[in-house]
Backbone bond lengths (Angstrom), bond angles and torsions (degrees), N, CA, C in turn:
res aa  C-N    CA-C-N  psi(-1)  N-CA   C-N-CA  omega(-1)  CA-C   N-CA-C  phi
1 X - - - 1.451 - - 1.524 108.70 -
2 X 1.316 112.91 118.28 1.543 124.33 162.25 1.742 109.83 -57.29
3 X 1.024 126.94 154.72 1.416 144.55 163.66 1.503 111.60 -133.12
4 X 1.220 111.07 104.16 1.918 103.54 170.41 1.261 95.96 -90.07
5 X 1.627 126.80 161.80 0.938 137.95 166.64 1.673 107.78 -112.52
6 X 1.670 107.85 131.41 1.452 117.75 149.75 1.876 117.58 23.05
7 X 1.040 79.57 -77.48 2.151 112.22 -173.26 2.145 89.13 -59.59
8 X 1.031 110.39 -53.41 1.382 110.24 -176.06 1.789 110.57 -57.89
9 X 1.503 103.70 -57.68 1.352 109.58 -176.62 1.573 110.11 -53.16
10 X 1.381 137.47 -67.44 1.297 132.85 138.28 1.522 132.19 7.30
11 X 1.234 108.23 -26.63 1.246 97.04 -165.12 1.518 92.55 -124.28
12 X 1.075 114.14 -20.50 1.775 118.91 -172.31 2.222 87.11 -85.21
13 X 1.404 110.81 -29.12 1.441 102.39 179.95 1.698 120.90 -64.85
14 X 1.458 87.00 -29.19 1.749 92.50 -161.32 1.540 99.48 -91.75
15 X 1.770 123.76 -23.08 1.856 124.81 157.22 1.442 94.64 -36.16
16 X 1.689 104.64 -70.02 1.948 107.33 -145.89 1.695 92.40 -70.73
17 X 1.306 139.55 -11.27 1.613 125.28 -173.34 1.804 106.70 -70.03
18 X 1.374 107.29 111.59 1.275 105.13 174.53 1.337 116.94 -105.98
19 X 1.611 126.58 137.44 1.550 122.84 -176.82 1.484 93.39 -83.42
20 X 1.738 98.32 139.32 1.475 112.54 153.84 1.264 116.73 -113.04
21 X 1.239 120.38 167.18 1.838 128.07 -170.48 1.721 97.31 -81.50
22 X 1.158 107.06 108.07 1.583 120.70 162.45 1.896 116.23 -45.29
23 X 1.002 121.24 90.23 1.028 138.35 165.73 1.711 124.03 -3.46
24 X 1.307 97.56 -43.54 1.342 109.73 -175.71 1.197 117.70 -72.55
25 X 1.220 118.91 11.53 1.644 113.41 168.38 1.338 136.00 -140.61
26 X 1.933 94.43 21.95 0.823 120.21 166.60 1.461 128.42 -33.18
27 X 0.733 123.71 2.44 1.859 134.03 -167.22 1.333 113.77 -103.96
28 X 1.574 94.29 -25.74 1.809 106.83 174.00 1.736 100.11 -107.93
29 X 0.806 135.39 20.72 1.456 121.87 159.40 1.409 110.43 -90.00
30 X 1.848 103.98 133.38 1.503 110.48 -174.72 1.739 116.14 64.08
31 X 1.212 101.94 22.94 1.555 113.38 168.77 1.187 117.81 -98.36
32 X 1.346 130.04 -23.36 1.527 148.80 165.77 1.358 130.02 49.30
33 X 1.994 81.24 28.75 1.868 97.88 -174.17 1.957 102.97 -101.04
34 X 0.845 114.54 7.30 1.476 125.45 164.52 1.872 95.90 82.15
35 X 1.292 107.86 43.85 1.388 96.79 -157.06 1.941 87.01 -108.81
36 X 1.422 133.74 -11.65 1.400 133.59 -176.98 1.671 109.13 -55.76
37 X 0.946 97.94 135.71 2.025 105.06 167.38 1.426 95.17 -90.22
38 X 1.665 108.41 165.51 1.081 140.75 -148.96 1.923 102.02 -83.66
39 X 0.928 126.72 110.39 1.503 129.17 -166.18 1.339 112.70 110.20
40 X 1.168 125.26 -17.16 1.248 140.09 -165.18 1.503 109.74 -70.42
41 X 1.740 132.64 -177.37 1.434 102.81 -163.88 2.047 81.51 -122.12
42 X 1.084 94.12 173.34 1.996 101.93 -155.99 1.073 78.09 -153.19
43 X 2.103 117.68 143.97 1.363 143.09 109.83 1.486 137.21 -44.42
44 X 1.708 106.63 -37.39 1.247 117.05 178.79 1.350 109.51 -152.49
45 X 1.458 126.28 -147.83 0.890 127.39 157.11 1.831 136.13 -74.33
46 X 1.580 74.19 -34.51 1.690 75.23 -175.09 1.515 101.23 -82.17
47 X 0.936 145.51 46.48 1.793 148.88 147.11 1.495 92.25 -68.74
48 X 1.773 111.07 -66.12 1.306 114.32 -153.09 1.434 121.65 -77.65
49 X 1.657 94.48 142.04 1.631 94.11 163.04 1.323 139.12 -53.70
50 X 1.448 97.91 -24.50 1.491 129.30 -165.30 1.890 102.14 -83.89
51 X 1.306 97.86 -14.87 1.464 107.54 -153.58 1.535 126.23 35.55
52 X 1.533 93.36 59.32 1.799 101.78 -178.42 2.097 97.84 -161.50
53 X 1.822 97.09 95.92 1.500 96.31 165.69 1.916 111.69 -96.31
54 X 1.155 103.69 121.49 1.248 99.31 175.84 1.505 118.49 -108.08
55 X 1.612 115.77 163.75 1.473 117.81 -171.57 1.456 95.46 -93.97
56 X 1.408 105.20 127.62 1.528 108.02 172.60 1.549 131.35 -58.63
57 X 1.407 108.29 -17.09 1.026 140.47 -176.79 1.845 126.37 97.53
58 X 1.304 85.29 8.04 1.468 99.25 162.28 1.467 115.71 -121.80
59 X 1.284 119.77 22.49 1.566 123.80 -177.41 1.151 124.41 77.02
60 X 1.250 125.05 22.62 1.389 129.18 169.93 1.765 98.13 -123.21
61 X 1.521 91.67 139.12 1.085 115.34 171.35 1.496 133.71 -90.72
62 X 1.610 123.60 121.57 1.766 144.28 -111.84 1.677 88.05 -135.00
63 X 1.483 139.35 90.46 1.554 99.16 162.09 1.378 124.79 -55.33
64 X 1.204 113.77 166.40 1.846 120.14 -174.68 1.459 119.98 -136.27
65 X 1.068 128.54 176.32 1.166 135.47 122.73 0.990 134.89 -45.04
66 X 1.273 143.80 151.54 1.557 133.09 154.06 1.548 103.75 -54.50
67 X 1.363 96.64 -69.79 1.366 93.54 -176.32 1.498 136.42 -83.14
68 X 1.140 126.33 60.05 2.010 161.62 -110.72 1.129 103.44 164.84
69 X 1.611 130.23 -46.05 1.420 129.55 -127.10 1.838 101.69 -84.42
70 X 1.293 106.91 2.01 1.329 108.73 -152.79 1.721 86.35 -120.49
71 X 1.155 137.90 -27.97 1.979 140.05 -142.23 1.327 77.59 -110.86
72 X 1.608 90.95 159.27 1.641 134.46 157.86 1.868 106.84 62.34
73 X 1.670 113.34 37.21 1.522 123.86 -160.95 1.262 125.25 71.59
74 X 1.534 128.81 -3.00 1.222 124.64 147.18 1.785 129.89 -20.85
75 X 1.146 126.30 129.71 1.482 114.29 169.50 1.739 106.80 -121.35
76 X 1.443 124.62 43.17 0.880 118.36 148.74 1.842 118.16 97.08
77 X 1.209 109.63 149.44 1.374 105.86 -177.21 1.465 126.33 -52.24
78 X 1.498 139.96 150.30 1.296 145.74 -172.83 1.184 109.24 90.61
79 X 0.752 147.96 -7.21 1.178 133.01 159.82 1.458 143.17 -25.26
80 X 1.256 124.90 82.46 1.416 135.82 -164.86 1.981 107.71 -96.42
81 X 1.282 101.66 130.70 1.619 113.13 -157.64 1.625 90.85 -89.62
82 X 1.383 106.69 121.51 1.514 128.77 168.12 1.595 98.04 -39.79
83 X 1.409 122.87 -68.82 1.349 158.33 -111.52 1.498 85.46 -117.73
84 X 1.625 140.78 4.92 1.366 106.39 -163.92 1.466 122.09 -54.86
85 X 1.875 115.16 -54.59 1.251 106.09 -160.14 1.738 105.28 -47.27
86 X 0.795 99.38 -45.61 2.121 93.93 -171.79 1.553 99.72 -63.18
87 X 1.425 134.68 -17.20 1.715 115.21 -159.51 2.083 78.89 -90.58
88 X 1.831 111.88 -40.59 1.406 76.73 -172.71 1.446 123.28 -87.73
89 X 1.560 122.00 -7.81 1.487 111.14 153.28 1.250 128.06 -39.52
90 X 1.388 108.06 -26.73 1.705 111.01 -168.09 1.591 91.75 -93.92
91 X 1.617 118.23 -33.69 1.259 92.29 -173.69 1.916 121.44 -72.52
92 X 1.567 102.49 -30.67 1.399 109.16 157.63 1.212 130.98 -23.69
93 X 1.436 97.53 -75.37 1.710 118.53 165.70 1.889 110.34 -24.62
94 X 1.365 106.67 -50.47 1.269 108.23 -151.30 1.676 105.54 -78.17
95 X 1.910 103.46 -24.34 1.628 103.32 -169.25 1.337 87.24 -85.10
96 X 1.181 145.43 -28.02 1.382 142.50 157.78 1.391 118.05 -8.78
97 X 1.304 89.05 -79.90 1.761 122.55 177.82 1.277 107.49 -65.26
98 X 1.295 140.75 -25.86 1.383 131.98 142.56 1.246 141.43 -86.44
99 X 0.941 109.86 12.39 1.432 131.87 -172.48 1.624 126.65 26.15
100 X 1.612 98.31 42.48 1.658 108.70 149.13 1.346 107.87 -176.39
């Protein structure tokens, strides 16, 4: 019989926690005026204010911190989106659907 402890479960939670780009600022993705807040979703760098888009680790692009850019499956600043034209159609789509 295995026993995990508490401290184990915790830590295997915060590996699998992946950041996604908060929706709400969709308006600045692929705008590349450095105008995105921090969580926000980024093509590159120049989205962010922070001047740091990172890959969440599922290919979407996370603004960060510098020092963020690395936690919770982050892989770090630069991050430039394979996929932009479709991430900012989709982000379009979305200020659409919210209407600003």
């Amino acid at each position: 019989m295995v026993r995990i402890t508490s401290s184990w479960l915790v830590l295997a939670a915060s590996v699998l926690a992946t950041v996604t780009p908060n929706n709400a600022g969709a308006k600045n993705v692929g705008a590349g005026n450095g105008a995105q807040f921090i969580t926000g979703g980024c093509v590159n760098d120049a989205d962010c204010s922070s001047a740091c888009c990172a890959n969440n680790g599922q290919g979407a692009g996370v603004c960060s911190a510098e020092a963020a850019a690395l936690q919770n499956g982050k892989e770090g600043c630069g991050f430039a989106d394979p996929n932009a034209a479709a991430t900012i159609a989709a982000a379009k789509a979305q200020v659409a659907k919210q209407g600003f």
